[in-house]
Each structure stands twice: as structure tokens, then as C-alpha cells.
C-alpha positions, 0 to 999 in steps of 0.5 A, a space after each residue: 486504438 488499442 483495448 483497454 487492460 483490466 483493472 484489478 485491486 491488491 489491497 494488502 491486509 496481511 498483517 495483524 497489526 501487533 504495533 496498535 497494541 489492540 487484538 483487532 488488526 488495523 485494518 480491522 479497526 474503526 475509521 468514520 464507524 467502519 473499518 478502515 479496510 472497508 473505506 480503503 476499497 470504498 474509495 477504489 471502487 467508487 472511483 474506478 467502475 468495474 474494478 476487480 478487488 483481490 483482498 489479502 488477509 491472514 487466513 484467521 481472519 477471512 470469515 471475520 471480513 466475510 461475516 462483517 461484510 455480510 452484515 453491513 451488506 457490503 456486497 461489492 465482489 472480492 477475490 481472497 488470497 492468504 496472507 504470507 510471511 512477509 508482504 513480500 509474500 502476501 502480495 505475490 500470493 494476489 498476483 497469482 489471482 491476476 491475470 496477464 494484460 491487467 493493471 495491478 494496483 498494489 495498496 496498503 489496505 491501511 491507506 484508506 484517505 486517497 482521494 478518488 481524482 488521484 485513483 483515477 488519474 494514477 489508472 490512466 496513467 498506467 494505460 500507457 506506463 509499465 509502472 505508476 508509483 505516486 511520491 510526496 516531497 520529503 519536507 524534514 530535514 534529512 540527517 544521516 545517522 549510525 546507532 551505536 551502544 556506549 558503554 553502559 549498553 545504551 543505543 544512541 544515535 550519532 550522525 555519520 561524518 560526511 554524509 549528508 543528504 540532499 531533502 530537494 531530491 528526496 521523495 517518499 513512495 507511498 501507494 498504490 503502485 500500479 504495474 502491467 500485470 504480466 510484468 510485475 507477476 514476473 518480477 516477483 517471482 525473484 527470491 525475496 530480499 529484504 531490500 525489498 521495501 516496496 513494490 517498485 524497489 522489486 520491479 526494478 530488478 527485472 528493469 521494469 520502467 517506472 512513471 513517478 508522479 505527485 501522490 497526496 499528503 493525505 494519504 498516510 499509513 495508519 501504522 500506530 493509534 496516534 495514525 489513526 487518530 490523525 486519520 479520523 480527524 482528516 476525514 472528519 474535515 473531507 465530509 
């Protein structure tokens, strides 16, 4: 029977959040009375035993993280890598942190409602699969758009005739998406693109083979306060 591989979180806090309007960044924000960075890992590491934790943040912001887990005693191990320029760049920064014949689950460090059945059952998988990506049903309907500017210089959207876009084959990716180390460590060293929207649109260029499975409505990106809002209601209803 062949040895288990590692497992290693990359939870990805580079950002400093400008879109929340507050000098805090997101991940730094109040979720339950805790920043929702630490709810993130919390999840993770009640889920998985022994995982190993590679935490991204800007560089300003590593002694706030150090000090606030210090105080909280939040002791649980973390590797720090600095974040880059784009998440591109942050990520590629953390993989440098992992080593060959592990399994690297990249996570948006402001999805802290993932449930803890999903992070063990998306681990497991990715024991047998190069790469795990969890994916949720698009339920709107899809319309394919143009922005255009009319005379007096507004931009407006029009639809674009003849494309249309069929929502029973639509899926979103969300994360995180979990790779064979070695084979997504290689996968990044490509130049950065900015067709690069997440991790598996950049495994696919060195054809790294990808498992899509059912991820969980739940777990949403807190990108703007109405967000989190959202998410303090959803945990609020979970205890």
C-alpha cells in the first residue's frame, strides 16, 4: 500500500483587501469575535491532524498575525511566505515552502465556512488524483455581455448576439484546489498570465489532470462587507 503524502495548507491572505473600505485587511476582519483568517485554519486543522500550514500575508502585516496569535494563544505551527504582487505571485511564493510528494491545498484565506467533511473528504481524494478542484452548479441565468460607451461617455452593457451560454453545464470553481506538490510547484514556474484566474486554469498548462467534484454553497468569498456580513449570519445559524 503505498505512504500516505503529506498535507500541507497554503491559506492565501496576501491581499490587503482595499474593496472593504476599512484599514484592517479582510482577512484580518471580525467573524464569530475572531478574524476570519483564523476561523479559516481553525477549520483546516480540526479537520485534518498533523497538517502543515504555509500562511501568506503581506509582509506589513506578519508581526500584527504573530502578535494577535500570541494573544489569543493561537498557537497552532505556521510557516510564513510573503505575499507577491498578484496571487499568482503569493501562491508561488508558498510553494517554494512545500515539499516534493505532498499534497498542496491552496485556499483563499477569506473562505472561512468550509465545512470540515468537505476538507477531509477533498484530501482523500486527492491521494489517488493529481488535482481536486471543488465546483458548485451555477443557479442564475447566464447572459453574455459587451460593455460599450455611447456618446455621452456612459458604459453600458449590451448583450452580444448570438452567444448564448448554457447554465446546466456551468459550474464555479471555488477552493481549495488541491494539487500533487511537485506537479503544481512545476506548473508555476510558467510566466504569469493574467489568464490565470485560479490555480487549475494554471495546472492546465503543463496538462496536470484534474478531479471536479461537488464543493458547498457555503463556501463564499468574503470580498466586500455585505459578504461578510452574510458569513456572520451562516455561522451564526451552524453553532
Amino acid at each position: 500500500m503505498a505512504e500516505e503524502r503529506e498535507k500541507y495548507l497554503i491559506v492565501v491572505a496576501g491581499g490587503h483587501g482595499t474593496r472593504m473600505g476599512s484599514d484592517l485587511p479582510k482577512q484580518f476582519l471580525s467573524l464569530g469575535g475572531k478574524p476570519v483568517l483564523s476561523v479559516t485554519i481553525d477549520r483546516f486543522i480540526r479537520a485534518v491532524p498533523g497538517l502543515k500550514v504555509v500562511t501568506v500575508l503581506p509582509g506589513d502585516w506578519f508581526d500584527y498575525w504573530k502578535d494577535w496569535c500570541l494573544a489569543n494563544n493561537f498557537h497552532y505551527p505556521q510557516i510564513f511566505a510573503p505575499g507577491g504582487v498578484t496571487r499568482f505571485h503569493s501562491v508561488r511564493n508558498a510553494l517554494s515552502k512545500v515539499p516534493d510528494g505532498a499534497i498542496a491545498a491552496i485556499h483563499d484565506g477569506v473562505r472561512p465556512l468550509i465545512s470540515q467533511d468537505l476538507i477531509r473528504s477533498l484530501f482523500a481524494r486527492a491521494e489517488k488524483c493529481p488535482g481536486v478542484i471543488p465546483v458548485v452548479p451555477v443557479t442564475d441565468t447566464l447572459k453574455v455581455l459587451g460593455r460599450e460607451e455611447t456618446a455621452s461617455g456612459e458604459t453600458v452593457l449590451r448583450e452580444i448576439e448570438g452567444e448564448v451560454m448554457d447554465r446546466s453545464v456551468a459550474y464555479g470553481a471555488q477552493t481549495p484546489q488541491l494539487f500533487w506538490s511537485e506537479l503544481i510547484r512545476d506548473a508555476y514556474s510558467v510566466p504569469y498570465d493574467t489568464a490565470f484566474t485560479d490555480d487549475a486554469s494554471i495546472a492546465r498548462v503543463k496538462k496536470i489532470p484534474l478531479t471536479f467534484v461537488e464543493g458547498e454553497r457555503y463556501n463564499l468569498k468574503i470580498t466586500c462587507r455585505e459578504d461578510l456580513a452574510v458569513a456572520e449570519a451562516i455561522l451564526k445559524m451552524s453553532l
